[in-house]
MARDO-775459 format. One record per residue (C-alpha): x, y, z. Coordinates in nm, 3 decimals, padded with zeros to 5 digits. Each point is the difference from the previous one (the first is absolute). Layout:
rec c1 X; c2 Y; c3 Z
...
# end
This chain:
rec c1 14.818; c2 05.462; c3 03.744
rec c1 00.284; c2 00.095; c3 00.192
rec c1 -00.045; c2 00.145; c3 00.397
rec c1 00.204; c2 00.321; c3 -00.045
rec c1 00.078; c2 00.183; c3 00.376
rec c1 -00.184; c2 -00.299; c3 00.207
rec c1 -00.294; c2 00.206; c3 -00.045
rec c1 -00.297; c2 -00.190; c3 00.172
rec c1 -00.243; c2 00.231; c3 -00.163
rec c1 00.044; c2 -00.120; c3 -00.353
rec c1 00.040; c2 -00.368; c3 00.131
rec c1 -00.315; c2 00.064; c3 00.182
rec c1 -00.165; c2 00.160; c3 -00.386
rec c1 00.087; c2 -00.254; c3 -00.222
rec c1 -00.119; c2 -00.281; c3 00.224
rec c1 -00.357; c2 -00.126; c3 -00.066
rec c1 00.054; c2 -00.301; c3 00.300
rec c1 00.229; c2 00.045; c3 00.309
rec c1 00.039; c2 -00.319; c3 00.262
rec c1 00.112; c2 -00.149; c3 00.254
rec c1 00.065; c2 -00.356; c3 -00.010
rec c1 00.187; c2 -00.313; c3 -00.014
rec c1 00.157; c2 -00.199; c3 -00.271
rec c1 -00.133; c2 -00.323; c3 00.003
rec c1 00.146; c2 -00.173; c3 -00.282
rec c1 00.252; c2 00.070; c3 -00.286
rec c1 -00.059; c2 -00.200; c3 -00.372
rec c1 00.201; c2 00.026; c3 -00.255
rec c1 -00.068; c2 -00.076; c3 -00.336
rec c1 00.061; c2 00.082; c3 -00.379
rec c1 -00.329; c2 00.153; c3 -00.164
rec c1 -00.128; c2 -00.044; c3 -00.326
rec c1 00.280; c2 00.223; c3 -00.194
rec c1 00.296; c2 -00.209; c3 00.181
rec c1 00.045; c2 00.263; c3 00.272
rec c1 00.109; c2 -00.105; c3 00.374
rec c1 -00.281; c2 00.158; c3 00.215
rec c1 -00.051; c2 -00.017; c3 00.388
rec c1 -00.357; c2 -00.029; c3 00.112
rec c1 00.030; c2 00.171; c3 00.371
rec c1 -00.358; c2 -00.093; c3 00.188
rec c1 -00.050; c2 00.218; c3 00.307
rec c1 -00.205; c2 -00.004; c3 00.293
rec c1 -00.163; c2 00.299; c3 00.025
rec c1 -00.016; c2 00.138; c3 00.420
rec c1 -00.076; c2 00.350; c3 -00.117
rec c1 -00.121; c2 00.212; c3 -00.232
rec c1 00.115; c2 00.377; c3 -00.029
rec c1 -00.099; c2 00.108; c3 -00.281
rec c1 -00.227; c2 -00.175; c3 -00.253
rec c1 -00.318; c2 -00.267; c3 00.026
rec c1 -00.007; c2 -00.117; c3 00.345
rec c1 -00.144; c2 -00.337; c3 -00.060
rec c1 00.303; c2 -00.162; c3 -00.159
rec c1 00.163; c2 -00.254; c3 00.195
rec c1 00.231; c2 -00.175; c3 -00.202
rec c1 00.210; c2 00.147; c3 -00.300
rec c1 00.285; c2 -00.103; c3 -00.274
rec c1 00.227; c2 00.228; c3 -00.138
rec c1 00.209; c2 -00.154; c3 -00.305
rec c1 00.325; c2 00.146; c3 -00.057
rec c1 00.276; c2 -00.074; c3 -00.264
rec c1 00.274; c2 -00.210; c3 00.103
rec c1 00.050; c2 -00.273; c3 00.225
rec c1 00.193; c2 -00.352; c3 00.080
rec c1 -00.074; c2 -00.386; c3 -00.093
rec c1 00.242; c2 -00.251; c3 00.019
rec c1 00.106; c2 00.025; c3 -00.345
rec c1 -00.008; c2 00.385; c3 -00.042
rec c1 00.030; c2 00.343; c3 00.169
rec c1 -00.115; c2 00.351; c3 -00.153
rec c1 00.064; c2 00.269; c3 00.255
rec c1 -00.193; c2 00.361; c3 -00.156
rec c1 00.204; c2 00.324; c3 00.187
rec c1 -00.197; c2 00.172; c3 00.282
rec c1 -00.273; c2 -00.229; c3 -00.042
rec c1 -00.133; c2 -00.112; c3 00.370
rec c1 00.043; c2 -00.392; c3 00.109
rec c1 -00.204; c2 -00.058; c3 00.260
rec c1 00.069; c2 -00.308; c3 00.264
rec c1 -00.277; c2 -00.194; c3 00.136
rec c1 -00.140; c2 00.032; c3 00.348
rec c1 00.132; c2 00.404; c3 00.009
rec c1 -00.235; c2 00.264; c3 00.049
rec c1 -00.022; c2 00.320; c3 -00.269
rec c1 -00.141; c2 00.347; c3 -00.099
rec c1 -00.041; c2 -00.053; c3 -00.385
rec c1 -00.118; c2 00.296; c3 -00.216
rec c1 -00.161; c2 -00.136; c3 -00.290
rec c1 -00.257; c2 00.017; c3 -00.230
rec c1 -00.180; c2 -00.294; c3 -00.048
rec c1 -00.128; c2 00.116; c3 -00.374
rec c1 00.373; c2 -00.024; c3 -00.083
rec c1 00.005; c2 -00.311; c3 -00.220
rec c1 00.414; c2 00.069; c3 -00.138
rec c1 00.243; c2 -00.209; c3 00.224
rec c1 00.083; c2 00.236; c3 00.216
rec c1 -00.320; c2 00.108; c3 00.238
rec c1 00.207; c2 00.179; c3 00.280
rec c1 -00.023; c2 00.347; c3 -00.009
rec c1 00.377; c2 00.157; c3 -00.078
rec c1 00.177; c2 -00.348; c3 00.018
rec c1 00.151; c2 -00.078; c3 00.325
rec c1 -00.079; c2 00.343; c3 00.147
rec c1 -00.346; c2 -00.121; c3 00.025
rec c1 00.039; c2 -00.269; c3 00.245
rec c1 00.099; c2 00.044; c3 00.362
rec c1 00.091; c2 -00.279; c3 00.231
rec c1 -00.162; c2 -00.040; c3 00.384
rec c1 00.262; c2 -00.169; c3 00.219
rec c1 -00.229; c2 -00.006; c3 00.335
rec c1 -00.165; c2 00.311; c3 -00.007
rec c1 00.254; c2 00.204; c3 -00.148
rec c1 -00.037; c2 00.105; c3 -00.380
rec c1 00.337; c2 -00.039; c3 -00.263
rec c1 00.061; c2 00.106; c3 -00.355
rec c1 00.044; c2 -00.321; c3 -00.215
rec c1 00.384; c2 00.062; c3 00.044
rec c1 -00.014; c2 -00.050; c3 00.353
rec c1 00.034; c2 00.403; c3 00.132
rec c1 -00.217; c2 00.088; c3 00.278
rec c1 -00.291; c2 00.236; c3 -00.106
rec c1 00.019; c2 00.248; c3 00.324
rec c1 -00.263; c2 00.235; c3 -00.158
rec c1 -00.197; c2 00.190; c3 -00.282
rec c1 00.081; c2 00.425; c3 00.028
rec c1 -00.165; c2 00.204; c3 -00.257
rec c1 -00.120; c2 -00.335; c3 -00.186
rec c1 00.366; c2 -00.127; c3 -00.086
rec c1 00.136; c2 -00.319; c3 00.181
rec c1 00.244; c2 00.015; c3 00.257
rec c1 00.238; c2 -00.292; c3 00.081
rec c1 00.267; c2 -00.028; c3 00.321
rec c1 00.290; c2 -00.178; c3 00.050
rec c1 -00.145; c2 -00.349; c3 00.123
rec c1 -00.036; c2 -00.284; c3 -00.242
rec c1 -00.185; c2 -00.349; c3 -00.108
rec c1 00.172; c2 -00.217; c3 -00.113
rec c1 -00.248; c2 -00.154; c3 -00.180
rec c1 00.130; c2 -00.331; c3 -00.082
rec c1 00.050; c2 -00.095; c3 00.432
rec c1 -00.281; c2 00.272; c3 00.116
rec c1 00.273; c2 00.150; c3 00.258
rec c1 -00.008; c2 00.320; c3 00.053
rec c1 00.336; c2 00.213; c3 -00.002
rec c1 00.122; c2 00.343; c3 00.083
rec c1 00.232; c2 00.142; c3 -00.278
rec c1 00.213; c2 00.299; c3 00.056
rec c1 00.073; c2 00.259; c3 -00.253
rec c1 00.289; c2 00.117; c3 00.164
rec c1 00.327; c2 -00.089; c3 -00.171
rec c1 00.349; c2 -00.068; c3 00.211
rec c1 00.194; c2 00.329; c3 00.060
rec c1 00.147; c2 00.087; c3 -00.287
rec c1 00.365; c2 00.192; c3 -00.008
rec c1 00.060; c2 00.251; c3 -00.206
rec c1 00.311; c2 00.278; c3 -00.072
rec c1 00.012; c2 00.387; c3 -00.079
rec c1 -00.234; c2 00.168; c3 00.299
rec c1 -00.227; c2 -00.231; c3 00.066
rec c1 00.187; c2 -00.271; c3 00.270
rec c1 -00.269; c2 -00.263; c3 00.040
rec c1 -00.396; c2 -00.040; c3 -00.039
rec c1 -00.194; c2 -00.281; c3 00.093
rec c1 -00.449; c2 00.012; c3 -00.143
rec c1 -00.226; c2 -00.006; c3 00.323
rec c1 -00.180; c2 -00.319; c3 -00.029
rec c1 -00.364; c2 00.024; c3 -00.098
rec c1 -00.250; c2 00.015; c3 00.252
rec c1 -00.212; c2 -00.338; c3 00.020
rec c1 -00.373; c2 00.058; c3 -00.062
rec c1 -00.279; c2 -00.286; c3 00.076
rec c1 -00.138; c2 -00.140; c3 -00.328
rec c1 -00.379; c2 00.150; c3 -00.033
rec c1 -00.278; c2 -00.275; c3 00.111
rec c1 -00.242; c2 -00.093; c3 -00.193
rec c1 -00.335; c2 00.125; c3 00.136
rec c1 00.195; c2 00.342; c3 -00.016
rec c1 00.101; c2 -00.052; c3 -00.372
rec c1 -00.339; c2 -00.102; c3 -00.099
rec c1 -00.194; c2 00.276; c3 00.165
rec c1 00.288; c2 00.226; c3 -00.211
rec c1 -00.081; c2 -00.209; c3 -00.366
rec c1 -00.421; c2 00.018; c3 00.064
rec c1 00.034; c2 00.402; c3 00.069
rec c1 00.238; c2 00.035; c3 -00.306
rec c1 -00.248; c2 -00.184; c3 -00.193
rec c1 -00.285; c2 00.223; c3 00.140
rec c1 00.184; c2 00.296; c3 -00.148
# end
């Protein structure tokens, strides 16, 4: 499945077991038919949507490093140990590839602020879709950056003598209680 628009609504749908937690530990090995798997286990802080009891979970995705070998599978998450997620999954999921649309189903929390897995700042859900500013994560240091969509003034001939892009206002990344009260009512729905 593929998260077209950033619509939270069908992230929210096709997502049996939504979390909050932190990776605890990473294993990677090859499975019976020779495959390189990662075996992610997760600390479970919260649970948004799903059995409330769970307090520990592994998620094994397709790909992965060991000293020998490396099999990297596109927009597959890799998760680092000791950061805190949302994962949309569904537990029942048994293919090697439980997250909910890829990558789009896993949001970073840097503090208290919530990230898309590539590191843009999720500043808010309108209508149901997912809105995203101009700060970043870099998610390899944690540091937060702004980013400016403005470009350097660009010149031009014929009538137009110069034009320069206003940059892009900076929004504050969405925190998490906020984002979770928005994924339990979508799930209500």
């Amino acid at each position: 499945m593929t998260l077209i628009g950033n619509d939270l609504r069908a992230l929210v749908a096709d997502s049996a077991f939504i979390f909050v937690g932190r990776l605890l530990s990473r294993d990677m090995e090859k499975d019976a038919r020779g495959l390189l798997v990662t075996r992610n286990r997760f600390a479970v802080e919260r649970v948004i949507v799903g059995q409330p009891d769970v307090k520990t979970i592994t998620l094994t995705v397709l790909g992965g490093e060991t000293d020998t070998l490396v099999m990297r599978v596109s927009h597959m998450p890799e998760f680092a140990v000791d950061q805190r997620y949302i994962v949309f999954t569904d537990l029942a999921r048994t293919v090697y590839n439980p997250v909910t649309a890829n990558e789009h189903g896993v949001f970073v929390i840097a503090d208290t602020a919530v990230y898309a897995y590539d590191g843009r700042a999720v500043t808010g859900v309108e209508n149901g879709i997912l809105q995203f500013g101009a700060t970043r994560l870099d998610i390899r240091t944690g540091r937060v950056a702004e980013t400016s969509a403005s470009s350097d003034a660009a010149k031009l001939t014929g009538n137009i003598v110069s034009m320069e892009r206003a940059p892009a206002a900076a929004e504050n990344p969405v925190r998490l209680e906020e984002f979770i009260a928005v994924i339990a009512a979508a799930a209500r729905r």
